[in-house]
DSSP file (Angstrom, degrees, kcal/mol; ACC not computed):
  #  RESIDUE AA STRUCTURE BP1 BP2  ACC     N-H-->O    O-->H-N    N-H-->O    O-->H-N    TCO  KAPPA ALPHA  PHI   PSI    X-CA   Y-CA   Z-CA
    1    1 A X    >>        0   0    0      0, 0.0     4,-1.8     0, 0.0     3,-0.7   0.000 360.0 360.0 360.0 -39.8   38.7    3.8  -12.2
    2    2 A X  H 3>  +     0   0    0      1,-0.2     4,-4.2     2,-0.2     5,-0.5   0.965 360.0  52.2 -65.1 -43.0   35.8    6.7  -13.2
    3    3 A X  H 34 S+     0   0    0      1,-0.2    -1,-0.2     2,-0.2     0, 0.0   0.676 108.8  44.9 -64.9 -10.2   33.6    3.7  -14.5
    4    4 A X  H <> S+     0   0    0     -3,-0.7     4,-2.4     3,-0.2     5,-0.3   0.640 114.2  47.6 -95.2 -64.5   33.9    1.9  -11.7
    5    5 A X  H  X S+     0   0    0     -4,-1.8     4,-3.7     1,-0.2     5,-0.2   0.998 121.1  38.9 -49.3 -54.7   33.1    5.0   -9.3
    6    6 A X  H  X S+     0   0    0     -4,-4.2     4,-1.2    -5,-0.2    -1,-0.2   0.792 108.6  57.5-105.6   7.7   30.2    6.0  -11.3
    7    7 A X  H  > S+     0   0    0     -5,-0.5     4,-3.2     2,-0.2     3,-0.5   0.967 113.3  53.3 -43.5 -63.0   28.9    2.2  -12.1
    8    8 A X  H  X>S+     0   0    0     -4,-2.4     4,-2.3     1,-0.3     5,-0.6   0.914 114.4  35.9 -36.6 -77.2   29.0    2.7   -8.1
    9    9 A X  H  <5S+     0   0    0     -4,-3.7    -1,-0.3     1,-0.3    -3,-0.2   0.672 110.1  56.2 -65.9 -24.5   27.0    5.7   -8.1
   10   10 A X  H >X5S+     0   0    0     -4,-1.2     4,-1.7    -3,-0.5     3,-1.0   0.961 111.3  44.9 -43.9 -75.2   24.9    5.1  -10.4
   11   11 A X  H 3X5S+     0   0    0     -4,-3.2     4,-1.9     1,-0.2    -2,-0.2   0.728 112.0  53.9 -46.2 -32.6   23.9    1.9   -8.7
   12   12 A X  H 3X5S+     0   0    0     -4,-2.3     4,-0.6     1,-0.2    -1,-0.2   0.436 114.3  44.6 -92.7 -10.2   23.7    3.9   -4.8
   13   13 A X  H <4<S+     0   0    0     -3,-1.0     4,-0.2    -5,-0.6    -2,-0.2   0.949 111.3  50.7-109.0 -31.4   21.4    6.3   -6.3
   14   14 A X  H  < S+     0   0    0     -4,-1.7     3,-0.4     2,-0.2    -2,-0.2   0.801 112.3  48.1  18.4 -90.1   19.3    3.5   -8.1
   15   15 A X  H  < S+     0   0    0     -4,-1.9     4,-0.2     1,-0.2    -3,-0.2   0.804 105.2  58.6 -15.8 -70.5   19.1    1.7   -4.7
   16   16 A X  S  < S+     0   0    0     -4,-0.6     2,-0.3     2,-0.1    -1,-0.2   0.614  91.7  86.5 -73.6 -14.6   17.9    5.3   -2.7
   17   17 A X  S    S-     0   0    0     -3,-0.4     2,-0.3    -4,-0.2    -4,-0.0  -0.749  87.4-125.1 -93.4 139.1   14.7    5.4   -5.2
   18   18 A X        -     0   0    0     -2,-0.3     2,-0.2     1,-0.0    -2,-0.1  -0.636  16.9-134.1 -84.8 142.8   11.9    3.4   -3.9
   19   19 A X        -     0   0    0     -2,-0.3     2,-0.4    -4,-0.2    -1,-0.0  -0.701  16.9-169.4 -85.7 127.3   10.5    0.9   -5.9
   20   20 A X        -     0   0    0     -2,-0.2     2,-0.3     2,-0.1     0, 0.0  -0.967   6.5-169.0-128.1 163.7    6.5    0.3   -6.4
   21   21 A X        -     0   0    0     -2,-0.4     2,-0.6     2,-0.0    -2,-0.0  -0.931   5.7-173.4-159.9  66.6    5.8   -2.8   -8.1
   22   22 A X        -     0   0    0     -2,-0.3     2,-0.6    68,-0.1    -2,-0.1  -0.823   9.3-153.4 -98.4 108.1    2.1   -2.9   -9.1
   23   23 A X        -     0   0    0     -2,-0.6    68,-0.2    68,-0.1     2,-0.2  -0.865   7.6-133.6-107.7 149.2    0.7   -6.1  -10.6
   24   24 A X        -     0   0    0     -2,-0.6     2,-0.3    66,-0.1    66,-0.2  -0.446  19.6-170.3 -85.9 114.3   -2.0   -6.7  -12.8
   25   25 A X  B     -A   89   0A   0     64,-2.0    64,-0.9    -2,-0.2    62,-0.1  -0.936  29.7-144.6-135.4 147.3   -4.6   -9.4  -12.2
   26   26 A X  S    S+     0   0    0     -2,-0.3     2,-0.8    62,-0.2    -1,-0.1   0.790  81.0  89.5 -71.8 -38.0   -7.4  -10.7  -14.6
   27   27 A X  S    S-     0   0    0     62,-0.1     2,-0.3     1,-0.1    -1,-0.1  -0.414  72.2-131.6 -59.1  88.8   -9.8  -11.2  -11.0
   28   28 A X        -     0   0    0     -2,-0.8    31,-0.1     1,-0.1    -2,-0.1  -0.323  25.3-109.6   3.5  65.5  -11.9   -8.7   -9.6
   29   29 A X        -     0   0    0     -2,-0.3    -1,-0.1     1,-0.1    53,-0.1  -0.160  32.9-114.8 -45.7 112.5  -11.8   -8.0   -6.1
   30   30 A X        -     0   0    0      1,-0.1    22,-0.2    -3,-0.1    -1,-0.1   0.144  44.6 -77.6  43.2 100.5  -14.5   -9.0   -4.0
   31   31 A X        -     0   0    0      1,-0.1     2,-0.2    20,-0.0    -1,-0.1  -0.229  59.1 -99.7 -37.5 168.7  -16.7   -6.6   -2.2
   32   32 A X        -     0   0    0      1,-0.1     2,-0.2    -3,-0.1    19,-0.1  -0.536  42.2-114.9 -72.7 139.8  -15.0   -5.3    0.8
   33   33 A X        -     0   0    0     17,-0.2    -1,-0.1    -2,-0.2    17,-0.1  -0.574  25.7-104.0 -95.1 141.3  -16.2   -7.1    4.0
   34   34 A X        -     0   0    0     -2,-0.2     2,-0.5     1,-0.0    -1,-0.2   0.014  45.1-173.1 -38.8 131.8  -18.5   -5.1    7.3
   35   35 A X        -     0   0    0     -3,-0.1     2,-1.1    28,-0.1    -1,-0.0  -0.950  22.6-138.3-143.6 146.2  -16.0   -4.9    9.5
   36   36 A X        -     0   0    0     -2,-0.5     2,-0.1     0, 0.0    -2,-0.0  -0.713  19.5-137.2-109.4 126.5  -16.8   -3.8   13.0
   37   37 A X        -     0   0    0     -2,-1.1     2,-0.1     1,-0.0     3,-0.1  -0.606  14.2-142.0 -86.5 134.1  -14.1   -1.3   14.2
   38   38 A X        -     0   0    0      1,-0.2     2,-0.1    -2,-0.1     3,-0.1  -0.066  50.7 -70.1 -86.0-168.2  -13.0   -2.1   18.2
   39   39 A X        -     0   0    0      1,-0.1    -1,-0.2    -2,-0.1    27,-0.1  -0.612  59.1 -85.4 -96.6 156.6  -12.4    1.2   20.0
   40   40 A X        -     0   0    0      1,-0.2    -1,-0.1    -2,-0.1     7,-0.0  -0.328  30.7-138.5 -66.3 141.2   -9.5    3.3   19.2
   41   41 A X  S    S-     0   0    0     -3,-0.1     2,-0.2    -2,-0.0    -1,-0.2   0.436  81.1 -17.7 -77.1  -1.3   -6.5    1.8   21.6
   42   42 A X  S    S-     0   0    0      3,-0.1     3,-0.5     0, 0.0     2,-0.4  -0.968  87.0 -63.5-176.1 168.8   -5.5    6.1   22.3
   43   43 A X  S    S+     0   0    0     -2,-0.2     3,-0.1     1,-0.2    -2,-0.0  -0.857 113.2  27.3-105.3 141.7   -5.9    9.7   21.1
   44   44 A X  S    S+     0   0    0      1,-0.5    25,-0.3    -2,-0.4     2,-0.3   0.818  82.1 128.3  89.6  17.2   -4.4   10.4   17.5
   45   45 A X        -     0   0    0     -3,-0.5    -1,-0.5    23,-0.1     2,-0.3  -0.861  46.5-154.9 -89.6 151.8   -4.7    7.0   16.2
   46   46 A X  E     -C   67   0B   0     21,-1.7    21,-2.8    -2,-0.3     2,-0.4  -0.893  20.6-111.5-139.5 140.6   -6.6    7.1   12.8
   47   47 A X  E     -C   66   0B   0     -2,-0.3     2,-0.5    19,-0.2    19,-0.3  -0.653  20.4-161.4 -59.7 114.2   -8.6    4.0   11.5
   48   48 A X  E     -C   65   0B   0     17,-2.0    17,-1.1    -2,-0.4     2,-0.6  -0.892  26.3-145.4-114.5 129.4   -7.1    2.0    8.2
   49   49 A X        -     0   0    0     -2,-0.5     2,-0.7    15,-0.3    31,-0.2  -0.600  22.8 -89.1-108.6 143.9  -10.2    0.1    7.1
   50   50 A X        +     0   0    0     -2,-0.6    14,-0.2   -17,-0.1     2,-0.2  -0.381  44.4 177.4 -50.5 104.8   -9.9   -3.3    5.6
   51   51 A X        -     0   0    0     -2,-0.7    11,-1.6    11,-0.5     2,-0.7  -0.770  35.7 -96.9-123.8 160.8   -9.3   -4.4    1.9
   52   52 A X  E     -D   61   0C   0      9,-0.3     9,-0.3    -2,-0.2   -22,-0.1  -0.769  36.2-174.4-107.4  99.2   -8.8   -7.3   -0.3
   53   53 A X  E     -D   60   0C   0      7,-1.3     7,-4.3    -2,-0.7     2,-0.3   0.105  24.1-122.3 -86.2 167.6   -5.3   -7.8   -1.1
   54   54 A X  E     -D   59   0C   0      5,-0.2     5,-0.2     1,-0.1    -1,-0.1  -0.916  18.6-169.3-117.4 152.8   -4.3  -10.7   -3.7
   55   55 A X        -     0   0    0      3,-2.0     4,-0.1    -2,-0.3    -1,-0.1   0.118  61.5 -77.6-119.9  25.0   -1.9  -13.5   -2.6
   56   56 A X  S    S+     0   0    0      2,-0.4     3,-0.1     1,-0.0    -2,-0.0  -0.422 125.8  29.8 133.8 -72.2   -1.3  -15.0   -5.8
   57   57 A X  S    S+     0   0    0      1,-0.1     2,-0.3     2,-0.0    -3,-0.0   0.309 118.7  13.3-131.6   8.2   -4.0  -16.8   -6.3
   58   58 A X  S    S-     0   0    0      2,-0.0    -3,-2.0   -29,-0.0     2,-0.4  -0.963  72.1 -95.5-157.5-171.2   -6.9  -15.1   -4.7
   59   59 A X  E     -D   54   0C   0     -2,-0.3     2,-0.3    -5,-0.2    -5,-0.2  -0.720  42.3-171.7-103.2 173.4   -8.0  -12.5   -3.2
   60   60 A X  E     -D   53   0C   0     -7,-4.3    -7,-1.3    -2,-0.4     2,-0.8  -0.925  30.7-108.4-159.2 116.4   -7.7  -12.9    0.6
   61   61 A X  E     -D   52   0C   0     -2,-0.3     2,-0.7    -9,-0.3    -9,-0.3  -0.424  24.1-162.0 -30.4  77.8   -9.3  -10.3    3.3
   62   62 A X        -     0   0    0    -11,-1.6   -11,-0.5    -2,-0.8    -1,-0.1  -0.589  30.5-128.8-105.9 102.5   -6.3   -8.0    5.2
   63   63 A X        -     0   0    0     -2,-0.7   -12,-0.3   -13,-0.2     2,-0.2  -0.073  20.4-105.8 -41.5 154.1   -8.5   -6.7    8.4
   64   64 A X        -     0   0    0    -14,-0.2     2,-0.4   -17,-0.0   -15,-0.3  -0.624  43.7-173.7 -80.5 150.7   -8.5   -3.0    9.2
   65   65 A X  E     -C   48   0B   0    -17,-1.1   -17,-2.0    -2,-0.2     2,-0.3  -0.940  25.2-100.6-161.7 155.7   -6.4   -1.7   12.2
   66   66 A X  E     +C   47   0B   0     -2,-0.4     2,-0.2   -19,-0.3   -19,-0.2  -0.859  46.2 164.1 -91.2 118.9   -5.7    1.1   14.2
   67   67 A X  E     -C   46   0B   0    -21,-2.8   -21,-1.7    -2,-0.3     2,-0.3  -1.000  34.2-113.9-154.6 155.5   -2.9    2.9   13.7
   68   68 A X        -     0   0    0    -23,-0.2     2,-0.5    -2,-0.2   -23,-0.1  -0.657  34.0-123.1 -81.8 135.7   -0.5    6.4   14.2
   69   69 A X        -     0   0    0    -25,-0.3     2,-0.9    -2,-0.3     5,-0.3  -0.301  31.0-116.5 -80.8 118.3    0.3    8.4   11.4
   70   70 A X  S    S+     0   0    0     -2,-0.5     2,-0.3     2,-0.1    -1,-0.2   0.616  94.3  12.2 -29.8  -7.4    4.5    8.5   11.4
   71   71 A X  S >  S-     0   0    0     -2,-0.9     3,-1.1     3,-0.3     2,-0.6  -0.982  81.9-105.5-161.3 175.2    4.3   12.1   12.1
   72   72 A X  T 3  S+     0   0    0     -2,-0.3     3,-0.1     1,-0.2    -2,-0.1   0.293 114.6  48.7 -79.7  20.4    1.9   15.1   13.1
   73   73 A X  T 3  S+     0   0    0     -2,-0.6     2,-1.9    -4,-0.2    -1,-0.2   0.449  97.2  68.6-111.3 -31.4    1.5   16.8    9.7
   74   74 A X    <   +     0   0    0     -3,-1.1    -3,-0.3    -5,-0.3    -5,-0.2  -0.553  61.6 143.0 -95.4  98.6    0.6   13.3    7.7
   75   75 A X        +     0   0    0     -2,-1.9     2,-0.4    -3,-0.1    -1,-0.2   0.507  51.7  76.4-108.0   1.7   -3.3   13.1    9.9
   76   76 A X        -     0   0    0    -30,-0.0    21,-2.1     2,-0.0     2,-0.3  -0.913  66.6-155.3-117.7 148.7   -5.3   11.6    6.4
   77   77 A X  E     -E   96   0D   0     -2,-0.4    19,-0.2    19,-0.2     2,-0.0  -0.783   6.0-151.2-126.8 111.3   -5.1    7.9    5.1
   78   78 A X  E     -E   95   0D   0     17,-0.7    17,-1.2    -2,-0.3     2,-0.3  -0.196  30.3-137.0 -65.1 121.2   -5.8    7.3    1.6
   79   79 A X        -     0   0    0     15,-0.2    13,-0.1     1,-0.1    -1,-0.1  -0.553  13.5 -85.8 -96.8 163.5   -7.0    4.2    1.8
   80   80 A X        +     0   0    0     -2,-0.3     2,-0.3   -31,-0.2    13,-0.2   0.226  55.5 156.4 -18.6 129.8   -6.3    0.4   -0.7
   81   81 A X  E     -B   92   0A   0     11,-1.2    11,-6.6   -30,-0.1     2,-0.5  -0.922  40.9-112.8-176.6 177.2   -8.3    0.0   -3.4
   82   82 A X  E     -B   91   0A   0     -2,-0.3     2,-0.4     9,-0.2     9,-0.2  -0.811  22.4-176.2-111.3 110.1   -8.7   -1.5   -6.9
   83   83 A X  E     -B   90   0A   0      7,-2.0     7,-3.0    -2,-0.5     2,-0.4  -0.940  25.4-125.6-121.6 152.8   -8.8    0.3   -9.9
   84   84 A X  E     +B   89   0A   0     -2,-0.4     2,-0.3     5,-0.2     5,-0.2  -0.609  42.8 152.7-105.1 118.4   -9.4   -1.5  -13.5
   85   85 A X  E >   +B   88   0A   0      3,-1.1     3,-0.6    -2,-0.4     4,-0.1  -0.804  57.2  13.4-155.5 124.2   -6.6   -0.8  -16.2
   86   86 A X  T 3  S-     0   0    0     -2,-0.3     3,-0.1     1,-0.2    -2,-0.1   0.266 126.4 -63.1 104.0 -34.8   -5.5   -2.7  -19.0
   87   87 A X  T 3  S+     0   0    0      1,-0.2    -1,-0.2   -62,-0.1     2,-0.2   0.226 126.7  81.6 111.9   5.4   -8.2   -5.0  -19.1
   88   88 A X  E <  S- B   0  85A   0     -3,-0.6    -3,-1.1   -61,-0.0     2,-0.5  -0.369  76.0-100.1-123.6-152.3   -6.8   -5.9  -15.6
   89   89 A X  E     -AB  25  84A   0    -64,-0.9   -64,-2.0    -5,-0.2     2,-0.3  -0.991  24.0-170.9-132.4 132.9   -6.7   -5.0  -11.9
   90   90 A X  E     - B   0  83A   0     -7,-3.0    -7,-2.0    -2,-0.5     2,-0.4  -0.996  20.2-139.2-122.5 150.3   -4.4   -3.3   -9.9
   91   91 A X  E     - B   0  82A   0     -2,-0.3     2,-0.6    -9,-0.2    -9,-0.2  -0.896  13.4-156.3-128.0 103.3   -4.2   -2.7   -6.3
   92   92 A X  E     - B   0  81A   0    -11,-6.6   -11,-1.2    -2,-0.4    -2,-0.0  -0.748  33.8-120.8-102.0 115.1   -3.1    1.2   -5.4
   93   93 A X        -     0   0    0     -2,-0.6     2,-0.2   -13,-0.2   -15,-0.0  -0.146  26.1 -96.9 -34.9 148.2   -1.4    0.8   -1.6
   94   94 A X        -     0   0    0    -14,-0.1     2,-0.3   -17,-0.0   -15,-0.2  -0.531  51.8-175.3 -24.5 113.1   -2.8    2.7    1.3
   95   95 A X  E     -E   78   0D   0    -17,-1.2   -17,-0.7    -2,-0.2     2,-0.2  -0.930  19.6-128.2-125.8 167.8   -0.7    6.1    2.0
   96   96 A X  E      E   77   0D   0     -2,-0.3   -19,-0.2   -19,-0.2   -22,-0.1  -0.494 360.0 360.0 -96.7-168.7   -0.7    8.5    4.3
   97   97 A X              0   0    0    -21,-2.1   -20,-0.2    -2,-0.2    -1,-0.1   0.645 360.0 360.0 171.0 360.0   -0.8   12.2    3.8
């Protein structure tokens, strides 16, 4: 019965840590493409500029967008990019902050 309970918990606490998953790709990215930013849709929307995510098997263009930061303290976003490690590439997500 205890092994079972804390198999359990073990697993539920497991679960609650977020997972980031970075993988490593022998290809370059691409410069990053002009993009021409349309006007902000509001006030307190912040700009997320455009990078070039991989989809497998290439890299492929993810547009930039306008967007609100989930709450009034996180006002900066560190934005995508591609840093060389390993002999590879990895792609560190966009956060806010």
């Amino acid at each position: 019965m205890m092994k079972t309970l804390f198999a359990g918990l073990l697993l539920a606490a497991a679960l609650a840590v977020p997972i980031y998953s970075q993988i490593s790709i022998r290809i370059g990215p691409p410069r990053a493409q002009v993009e021409r930013r349309p006007s902000s849709p509001g006030r307190g929307y912040v700009w997320i500029p455009g990078y070039q995510n991989w989809n497998g098997s290439s890299h492929q263009w993810t547009p930039g967008r306008w967007e609100q930061p989930p709450n009034r303290r996180q006002k900066h976003w560190d934005k995508h990019h591609w840093v060389k490690r390993n002999g590879g590439w990895v792609l560190i997500e966009g956060r806010w902050r």
